[in-house]
C-alpha beads as a LAMMPS data file, in Angstrom:
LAMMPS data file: protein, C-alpha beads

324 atoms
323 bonds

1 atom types
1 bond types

-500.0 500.0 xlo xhi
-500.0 500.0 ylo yhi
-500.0 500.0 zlo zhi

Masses

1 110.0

Atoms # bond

1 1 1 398.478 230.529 0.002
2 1 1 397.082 227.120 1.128
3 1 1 399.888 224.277 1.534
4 1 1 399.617 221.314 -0.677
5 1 1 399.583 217.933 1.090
6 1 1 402.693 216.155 1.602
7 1 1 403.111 214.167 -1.892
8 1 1 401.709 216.335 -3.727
9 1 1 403.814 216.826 -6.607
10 1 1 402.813 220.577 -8.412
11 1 1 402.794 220.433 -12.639
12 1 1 405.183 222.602 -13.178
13 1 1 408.396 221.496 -15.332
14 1 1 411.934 223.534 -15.307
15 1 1 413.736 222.997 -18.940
16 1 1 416.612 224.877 -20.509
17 1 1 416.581 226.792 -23.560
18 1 1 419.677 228.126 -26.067
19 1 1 418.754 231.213 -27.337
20 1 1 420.625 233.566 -29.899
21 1 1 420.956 237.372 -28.371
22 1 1 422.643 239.867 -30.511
23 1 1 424.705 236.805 -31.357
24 1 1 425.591 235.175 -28.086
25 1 1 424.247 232.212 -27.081
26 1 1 422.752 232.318 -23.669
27 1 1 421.747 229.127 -21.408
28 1 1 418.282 230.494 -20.557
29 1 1 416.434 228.005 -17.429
30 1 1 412.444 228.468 -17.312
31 1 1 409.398 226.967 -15.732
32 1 1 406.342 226.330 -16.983
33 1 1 402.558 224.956 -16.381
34 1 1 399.398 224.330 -18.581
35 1 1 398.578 223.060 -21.521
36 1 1 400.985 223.623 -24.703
37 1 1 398.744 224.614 -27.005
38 1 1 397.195 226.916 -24.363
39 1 1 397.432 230.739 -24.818
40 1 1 401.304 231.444 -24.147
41 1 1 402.076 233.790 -20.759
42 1 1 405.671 234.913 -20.608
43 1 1 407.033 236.306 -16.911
44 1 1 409.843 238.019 -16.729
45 1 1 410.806 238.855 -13.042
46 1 1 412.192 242.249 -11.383
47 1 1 415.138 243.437 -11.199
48 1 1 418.009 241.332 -9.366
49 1 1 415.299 238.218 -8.774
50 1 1 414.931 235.710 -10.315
51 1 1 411.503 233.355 -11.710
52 1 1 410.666 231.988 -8.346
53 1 1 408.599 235.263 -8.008
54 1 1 405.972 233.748 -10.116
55 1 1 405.477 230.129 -8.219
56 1 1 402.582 231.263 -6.961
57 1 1 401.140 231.615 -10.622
58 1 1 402.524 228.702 -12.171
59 1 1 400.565 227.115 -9.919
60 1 1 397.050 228.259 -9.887
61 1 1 395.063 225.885 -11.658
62 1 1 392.213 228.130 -12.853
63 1 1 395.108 230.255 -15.341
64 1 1 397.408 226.954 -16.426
65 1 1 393.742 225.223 -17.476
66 1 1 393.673 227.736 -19.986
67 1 1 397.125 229.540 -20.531
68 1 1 400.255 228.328 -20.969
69 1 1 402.352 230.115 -18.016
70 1 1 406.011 230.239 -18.698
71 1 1 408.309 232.557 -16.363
72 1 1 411.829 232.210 -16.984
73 1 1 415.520 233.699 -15.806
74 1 1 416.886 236.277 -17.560
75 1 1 420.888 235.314 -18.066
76 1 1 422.995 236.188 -15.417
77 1 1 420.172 235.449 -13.341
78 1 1 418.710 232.352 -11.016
79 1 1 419.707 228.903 -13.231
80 1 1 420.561 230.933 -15.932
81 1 1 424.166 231.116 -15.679
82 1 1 426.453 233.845 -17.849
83 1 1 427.239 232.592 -21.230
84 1 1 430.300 230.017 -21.070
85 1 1 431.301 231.508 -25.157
86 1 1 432.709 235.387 -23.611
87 1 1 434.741 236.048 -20.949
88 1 1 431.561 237.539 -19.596
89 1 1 433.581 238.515 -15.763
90 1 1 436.201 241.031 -17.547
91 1 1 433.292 243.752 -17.323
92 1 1 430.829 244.730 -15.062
93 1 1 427.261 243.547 -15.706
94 1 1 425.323 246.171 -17.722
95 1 1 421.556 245.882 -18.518
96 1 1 420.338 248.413 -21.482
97 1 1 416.986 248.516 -22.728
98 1 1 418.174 246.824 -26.376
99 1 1 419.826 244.311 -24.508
100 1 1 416.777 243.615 -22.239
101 1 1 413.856 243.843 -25.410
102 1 1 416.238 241.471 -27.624
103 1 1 416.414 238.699 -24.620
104 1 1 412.627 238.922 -24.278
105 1 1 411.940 238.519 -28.148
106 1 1 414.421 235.877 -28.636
107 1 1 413.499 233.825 -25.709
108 1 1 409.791 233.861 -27.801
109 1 1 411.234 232.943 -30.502
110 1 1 413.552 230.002 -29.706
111 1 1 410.930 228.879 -27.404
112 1 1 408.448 229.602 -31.023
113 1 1 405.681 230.820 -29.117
114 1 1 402.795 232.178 -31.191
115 1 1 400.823 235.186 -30.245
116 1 1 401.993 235.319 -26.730
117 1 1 400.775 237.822 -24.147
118 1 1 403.961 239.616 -22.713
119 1 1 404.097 240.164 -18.642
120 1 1 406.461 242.037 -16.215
121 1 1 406.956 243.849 -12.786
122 1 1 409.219 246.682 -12.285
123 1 1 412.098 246.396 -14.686
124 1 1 410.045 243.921 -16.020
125 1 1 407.314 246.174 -16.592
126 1 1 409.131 249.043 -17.813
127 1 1 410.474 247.204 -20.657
128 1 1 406.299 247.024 -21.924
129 1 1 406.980 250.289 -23.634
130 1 1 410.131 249.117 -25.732
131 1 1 408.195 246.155 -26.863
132 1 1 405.214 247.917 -27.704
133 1 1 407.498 250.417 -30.031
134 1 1 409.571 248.440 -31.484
135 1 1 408.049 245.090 -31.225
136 1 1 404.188 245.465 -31.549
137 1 1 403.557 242.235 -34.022
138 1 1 405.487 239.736 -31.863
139 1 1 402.899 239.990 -28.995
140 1 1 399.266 239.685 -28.462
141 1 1 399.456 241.643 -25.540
142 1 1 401.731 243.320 -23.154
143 1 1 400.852 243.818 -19.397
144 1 1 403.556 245.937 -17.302
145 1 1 403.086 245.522 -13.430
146 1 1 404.830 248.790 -12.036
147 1 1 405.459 250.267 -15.271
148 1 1 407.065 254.210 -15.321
149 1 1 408.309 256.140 -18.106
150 1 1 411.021 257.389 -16.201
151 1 1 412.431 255.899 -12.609
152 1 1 415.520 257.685 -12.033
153 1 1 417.777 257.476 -8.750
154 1 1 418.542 254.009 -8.212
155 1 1 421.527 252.764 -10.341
156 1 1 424.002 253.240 -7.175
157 1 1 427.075 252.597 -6.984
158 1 1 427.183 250.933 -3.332
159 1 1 424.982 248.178 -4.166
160 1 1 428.024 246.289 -5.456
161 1 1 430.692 248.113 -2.937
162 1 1 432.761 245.120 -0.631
163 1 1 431.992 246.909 2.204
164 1 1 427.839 246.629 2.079
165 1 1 426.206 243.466 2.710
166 1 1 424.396 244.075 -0.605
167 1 1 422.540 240.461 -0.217
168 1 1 420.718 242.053 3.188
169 1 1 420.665 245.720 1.493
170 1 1 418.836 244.327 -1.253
171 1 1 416.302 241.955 0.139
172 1 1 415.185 245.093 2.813
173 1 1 415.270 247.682 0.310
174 1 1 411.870 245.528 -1.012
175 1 1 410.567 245.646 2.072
176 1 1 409.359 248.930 2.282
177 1 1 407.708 248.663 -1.177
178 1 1 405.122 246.106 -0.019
179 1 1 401.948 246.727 1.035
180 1 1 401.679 246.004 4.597
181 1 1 398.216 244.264 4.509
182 1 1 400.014 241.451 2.057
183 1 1 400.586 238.303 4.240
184 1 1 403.339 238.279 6.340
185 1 1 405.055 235.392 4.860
186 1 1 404.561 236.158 1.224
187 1 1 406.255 239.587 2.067
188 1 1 409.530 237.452 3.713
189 1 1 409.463 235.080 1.207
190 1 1 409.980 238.174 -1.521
191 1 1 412.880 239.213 0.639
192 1 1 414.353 235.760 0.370
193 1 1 414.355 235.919 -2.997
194 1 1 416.167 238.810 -3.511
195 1 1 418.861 237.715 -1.091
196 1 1 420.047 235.161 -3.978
197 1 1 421.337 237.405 -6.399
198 1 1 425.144 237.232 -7.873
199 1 1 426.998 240.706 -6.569
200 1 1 426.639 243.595 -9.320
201 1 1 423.474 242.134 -10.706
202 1 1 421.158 243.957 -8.711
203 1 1 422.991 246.954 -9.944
204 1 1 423.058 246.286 -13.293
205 1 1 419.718 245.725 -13.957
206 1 1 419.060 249.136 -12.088
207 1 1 421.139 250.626 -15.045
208 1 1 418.098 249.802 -17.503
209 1 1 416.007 250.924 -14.683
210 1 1 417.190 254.386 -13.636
211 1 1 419.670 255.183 -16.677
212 1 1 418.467 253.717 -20.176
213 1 1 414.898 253.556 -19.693
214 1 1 413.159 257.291 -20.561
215 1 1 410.136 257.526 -22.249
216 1 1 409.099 260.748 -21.224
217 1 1 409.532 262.189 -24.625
218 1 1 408.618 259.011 -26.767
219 1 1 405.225 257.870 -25.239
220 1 1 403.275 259.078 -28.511
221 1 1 406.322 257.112 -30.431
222 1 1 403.972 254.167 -29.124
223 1 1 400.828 252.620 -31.254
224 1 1 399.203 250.532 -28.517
225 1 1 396.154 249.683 -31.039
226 1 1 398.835 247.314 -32.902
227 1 1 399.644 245.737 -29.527
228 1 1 397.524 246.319 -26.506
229 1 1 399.235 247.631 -23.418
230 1 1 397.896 247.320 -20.011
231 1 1 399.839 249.291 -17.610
232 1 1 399.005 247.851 -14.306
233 1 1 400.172 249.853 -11.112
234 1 1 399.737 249.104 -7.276
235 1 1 398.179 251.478 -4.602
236 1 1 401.406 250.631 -2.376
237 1 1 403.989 251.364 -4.868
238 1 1 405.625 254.196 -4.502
239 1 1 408.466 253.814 -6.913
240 1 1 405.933 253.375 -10.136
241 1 1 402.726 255.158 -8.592
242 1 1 399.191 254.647 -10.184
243 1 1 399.419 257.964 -11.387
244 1 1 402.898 257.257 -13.276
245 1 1 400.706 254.564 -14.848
246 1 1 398.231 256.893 -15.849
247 1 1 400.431 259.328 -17.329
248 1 1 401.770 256.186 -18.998
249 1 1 398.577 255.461 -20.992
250 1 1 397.539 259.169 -21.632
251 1 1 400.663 259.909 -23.112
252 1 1 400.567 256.675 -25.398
253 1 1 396.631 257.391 -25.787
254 1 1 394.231 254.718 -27.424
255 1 1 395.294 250.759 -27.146
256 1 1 396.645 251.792 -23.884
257 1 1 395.035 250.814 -20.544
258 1 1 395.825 252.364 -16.606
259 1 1 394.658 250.146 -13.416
260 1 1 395.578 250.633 -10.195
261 1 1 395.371 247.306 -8.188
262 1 1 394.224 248.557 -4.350
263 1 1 395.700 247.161 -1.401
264 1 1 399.258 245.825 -3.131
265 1 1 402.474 246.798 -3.696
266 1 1 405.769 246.484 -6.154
267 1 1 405.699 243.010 -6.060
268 1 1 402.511 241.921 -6.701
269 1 1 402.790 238.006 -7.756
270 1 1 405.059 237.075 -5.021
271 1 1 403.405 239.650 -1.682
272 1 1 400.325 238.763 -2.083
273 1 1 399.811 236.094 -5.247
274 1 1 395.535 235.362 -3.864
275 1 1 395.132 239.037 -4.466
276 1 1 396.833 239.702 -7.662
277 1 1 396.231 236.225 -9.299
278 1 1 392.584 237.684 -8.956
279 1 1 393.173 240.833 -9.918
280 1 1 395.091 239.090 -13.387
281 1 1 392.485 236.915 -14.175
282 1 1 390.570 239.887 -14.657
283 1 1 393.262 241.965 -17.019
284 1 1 393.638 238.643 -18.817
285 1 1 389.660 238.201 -19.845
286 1 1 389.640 241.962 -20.967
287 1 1 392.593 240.470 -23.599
288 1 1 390.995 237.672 -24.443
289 1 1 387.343 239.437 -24.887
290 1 1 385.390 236.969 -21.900
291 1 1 385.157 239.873 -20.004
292 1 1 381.756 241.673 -19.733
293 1 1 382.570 245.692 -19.458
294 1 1 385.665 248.011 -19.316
295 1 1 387.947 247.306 -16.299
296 1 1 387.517 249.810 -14.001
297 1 1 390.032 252.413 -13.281
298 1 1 390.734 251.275 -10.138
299 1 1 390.359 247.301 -9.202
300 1 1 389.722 246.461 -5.110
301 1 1 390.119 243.300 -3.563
302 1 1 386.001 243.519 -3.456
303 1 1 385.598 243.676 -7.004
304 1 1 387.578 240.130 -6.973
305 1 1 385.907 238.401 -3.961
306 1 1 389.468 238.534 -2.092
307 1 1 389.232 239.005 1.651
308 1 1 392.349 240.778 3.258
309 1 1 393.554 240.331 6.726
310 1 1 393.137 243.875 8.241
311 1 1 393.970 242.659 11.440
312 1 1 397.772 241.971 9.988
313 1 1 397.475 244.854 8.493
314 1 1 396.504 247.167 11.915
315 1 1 399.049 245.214 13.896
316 1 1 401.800 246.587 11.438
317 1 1 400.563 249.840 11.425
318 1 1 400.388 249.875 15.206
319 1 1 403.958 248.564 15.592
320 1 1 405.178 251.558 13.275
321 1 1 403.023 254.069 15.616
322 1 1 404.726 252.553 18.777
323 1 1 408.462 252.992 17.463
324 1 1 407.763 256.493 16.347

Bonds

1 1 1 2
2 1 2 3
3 1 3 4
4 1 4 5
5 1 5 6
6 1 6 7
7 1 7 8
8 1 8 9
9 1 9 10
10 1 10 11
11 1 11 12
12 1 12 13
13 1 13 14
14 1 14 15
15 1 15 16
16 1 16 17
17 1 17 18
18 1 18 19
19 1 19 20
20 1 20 21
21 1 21 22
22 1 22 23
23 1 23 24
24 1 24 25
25 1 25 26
26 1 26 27
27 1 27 28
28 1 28 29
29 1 29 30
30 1 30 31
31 1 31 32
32 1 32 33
33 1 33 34
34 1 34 35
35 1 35 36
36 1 36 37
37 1 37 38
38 1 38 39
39 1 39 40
40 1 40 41
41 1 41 42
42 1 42 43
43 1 43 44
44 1 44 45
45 1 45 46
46 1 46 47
47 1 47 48
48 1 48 49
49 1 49 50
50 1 50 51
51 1 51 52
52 1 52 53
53 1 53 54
54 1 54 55
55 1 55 56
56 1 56 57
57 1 57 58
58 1 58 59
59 1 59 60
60 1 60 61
61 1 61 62
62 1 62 63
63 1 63 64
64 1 64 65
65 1 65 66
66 1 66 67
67 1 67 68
68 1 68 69
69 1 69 70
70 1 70 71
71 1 71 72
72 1 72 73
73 1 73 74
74 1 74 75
75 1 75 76
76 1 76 77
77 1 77 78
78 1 78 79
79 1 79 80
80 1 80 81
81 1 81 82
82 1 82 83
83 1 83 84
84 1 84 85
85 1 85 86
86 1 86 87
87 1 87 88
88 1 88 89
89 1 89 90
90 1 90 91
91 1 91 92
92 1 92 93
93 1 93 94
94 1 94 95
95 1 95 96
96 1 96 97
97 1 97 98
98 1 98 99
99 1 99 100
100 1 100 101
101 1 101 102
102 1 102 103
103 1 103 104
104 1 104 105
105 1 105 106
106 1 106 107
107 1 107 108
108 1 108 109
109 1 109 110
110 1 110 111
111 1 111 112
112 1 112 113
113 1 113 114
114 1 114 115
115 1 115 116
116 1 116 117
117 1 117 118
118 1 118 119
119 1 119 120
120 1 120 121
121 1 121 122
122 1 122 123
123 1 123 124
124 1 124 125
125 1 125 126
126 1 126 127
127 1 127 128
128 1 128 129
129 1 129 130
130 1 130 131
131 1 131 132
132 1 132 133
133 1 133 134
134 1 134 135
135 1 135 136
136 1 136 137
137 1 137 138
138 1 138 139
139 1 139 140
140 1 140 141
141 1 141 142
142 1 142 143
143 1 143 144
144 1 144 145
145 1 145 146
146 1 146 147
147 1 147 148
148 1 148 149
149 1 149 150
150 1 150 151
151 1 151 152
152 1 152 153
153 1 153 154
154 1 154 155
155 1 155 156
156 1 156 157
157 1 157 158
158 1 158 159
159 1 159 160
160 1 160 161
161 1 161 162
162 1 162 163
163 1 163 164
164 1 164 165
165 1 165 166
166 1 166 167
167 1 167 168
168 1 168 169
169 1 169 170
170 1 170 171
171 1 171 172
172 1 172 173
173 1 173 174
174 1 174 175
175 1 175 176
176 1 176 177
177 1 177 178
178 1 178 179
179 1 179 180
180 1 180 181
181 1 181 182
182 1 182 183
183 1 183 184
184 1 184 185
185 1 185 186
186 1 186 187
187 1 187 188
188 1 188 189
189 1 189 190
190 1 190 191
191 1 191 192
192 1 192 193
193 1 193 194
194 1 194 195
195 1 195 196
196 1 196 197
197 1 197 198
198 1 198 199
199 1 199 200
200 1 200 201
201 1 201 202
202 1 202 203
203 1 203 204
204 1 204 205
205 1 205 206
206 1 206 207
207 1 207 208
208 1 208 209
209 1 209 210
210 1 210 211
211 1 211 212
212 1 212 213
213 1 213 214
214 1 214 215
215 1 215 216
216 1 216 217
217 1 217 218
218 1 218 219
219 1 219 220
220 1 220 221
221 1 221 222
222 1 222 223
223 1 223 224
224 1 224 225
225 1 225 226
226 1 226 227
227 1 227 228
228 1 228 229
229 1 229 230
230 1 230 231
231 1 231 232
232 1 232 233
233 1 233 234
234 1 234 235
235 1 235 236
236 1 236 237
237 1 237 238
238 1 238 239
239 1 239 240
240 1 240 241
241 1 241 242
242 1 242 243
243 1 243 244
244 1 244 245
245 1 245 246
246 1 246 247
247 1 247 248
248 1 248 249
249 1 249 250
250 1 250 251
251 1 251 252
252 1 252 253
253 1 253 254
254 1 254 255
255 1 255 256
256 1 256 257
257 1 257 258
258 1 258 259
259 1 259 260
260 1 260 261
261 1 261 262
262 1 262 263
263 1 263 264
264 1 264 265
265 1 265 266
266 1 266 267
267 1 267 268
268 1 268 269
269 1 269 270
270 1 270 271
271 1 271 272
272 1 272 273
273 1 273 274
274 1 274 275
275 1 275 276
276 1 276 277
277 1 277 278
278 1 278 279
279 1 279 280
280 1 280 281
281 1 281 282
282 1 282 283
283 1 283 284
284 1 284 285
285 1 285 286
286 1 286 287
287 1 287 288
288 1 288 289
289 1 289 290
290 1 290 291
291 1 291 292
292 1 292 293
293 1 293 294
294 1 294 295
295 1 295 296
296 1 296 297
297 1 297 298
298 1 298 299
299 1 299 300
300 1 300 301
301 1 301 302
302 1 302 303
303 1 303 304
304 1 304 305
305 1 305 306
306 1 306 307
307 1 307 308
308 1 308 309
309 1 309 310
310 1 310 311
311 1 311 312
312 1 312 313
313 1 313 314
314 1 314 315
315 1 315 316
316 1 316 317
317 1 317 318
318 1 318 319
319 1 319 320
320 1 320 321
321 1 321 322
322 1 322 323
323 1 323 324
């Protein structure tokens, strides 16, 4: 990403927002950019992070002319603090799917957003197939980044143990998940991110994840032609593969979209936000119906105009050939 000149000042606001959740009131932070009566775009980040993964996005111009880009933190996470009404540290910190779809619905509706397209990574995209089932009419559209039916094996119990520095654990465990032709920084700066998590949240969201989350049996539960879903999987991901994605959309059947998005990982808005802000702008003019022609199965970084740096790419490759 290009650096703004010193003085620039980006137009992107940060508000707070009470919202009702099965009857507790949560302090919910979130940013936003473009016009209010533009089409709404709700973020939700991945698990553990918080809505700085989508800065990148709030602030290209070409989406906020037309949409209104809102990415917020789920409670216990970034500004959004636990709720001050429970005595919230007597248990651990447990994200279920019912808990996760009612946060995402009821941050719509305090915020009274009408028709808004739904968007998540990981977690964040995962939770696309509890909307679509049980939520179709509150969304125009929902488009999971690194959506699965199923990810099993990652609620751990270590990630919250005193003797692992879970804030390094985490941000590295990302690491690997990136592709390695995404810019350098963009990569580190994802890592940052996730080293600002509260202990046990990481973990806790990885209950949804790997525990409550299983669709395996209940994709056909799913009528995508009330709510399109756009399942929306990168080449580099090996948690949620392109192929999970396509098993996604065959087992949900019409309504239901699979693209892989070449040359990018798990973390697709924050590793590399030139490619994938590209790559949305595309998924977001097949919603809206500007966009000439199916998307293609698979969308490349030529199909965009995006140029990568293979040389970045061939020096990491070369470094991981010389410490074998």
């Amino acid at each position: 990403m290009n650096e703004r000149e010193p003085g620039t000042v980006e137009e992107i606001t940060g508000k707070y927002v009470h919202v009702d959740v099965n009857g507790t009131t949560q302090r919910v932070y979130f940013e936003e950019a473009g016009p209010e009566d533009g089409i709404p775009l709700l973020c939700q980040h991945t698990a553990g992070c918080n809505n700085q993964e989508w800065r990148h996005l709030l602030a290209d111009e070409e989406i906020t002319d037309e949409y209104r880009v809102i990415a917020y933190d789920l409670p216990f996470h970034g500004k959004s603090v636990p709720p001050t009404g429970q005595e919230w540290w007597e248990e651990d910190y447990t994200l279920t799917a019912d808990r996760f779809a009612a946060t995402i619905v009821a941050i719509a509706d305090a915020l009274e957003l009408e028709d808004p397209i739904y968007m998540g990574s990981s977690m964040g995209g995962n939770i696309t197939l509890e909307l679509a089932d049980w939520h179709p009419d509150r969304f125009r559209a929902l488009i999971g980044l690194e959506c699965g039916a199923y990810s099993p094996g990652f609620y751990i119990d270590w990630l919250d143990d005193p003797h692992v520095n879970t804030t390094e654990v985490n941000a590295y465990s990302c690491w690997g998940l990136m592709a390695k032709q995404s810019p350098e920084q963009t990569r580190r700066e994802t890592m940052y991110l996730y080293e600002q998590g509260a202990t046990g949240v990481f973990k806790g969201d990885l209950y949804y994840y790997s525990v409550d989350h299983d669709y395996r049996e209940k994709l056909g539960d799913i009528d995508a032609t009330e709510c399109p879903l756009y399942v929306v999987n990168g080449e580099y991901d090996y948690l949620t593969t392109p192929e999970d994605g396509k098993e996604v959309a065959e087992g949900v059947g019409d309504g239901c979209v699979s693209v892989e998005i070449a040359d990018i990982g798990h973390f697709p808005m924050s590793e590399n936000p030139v490619l994938f802000n590209a790559y949305l702008k595309e998924i977001l003019a097949d919603i809206t119906g500007e966009r000439s022609g199916r998307l293609p199965e698979v969308l490349t970084p030529d199909d965009v105009g995006v140029e990568l740096n293979r040389t970045e790419a061939r020096a990491v490759r070369r470094e991981a050939e010389e410490a074998e």
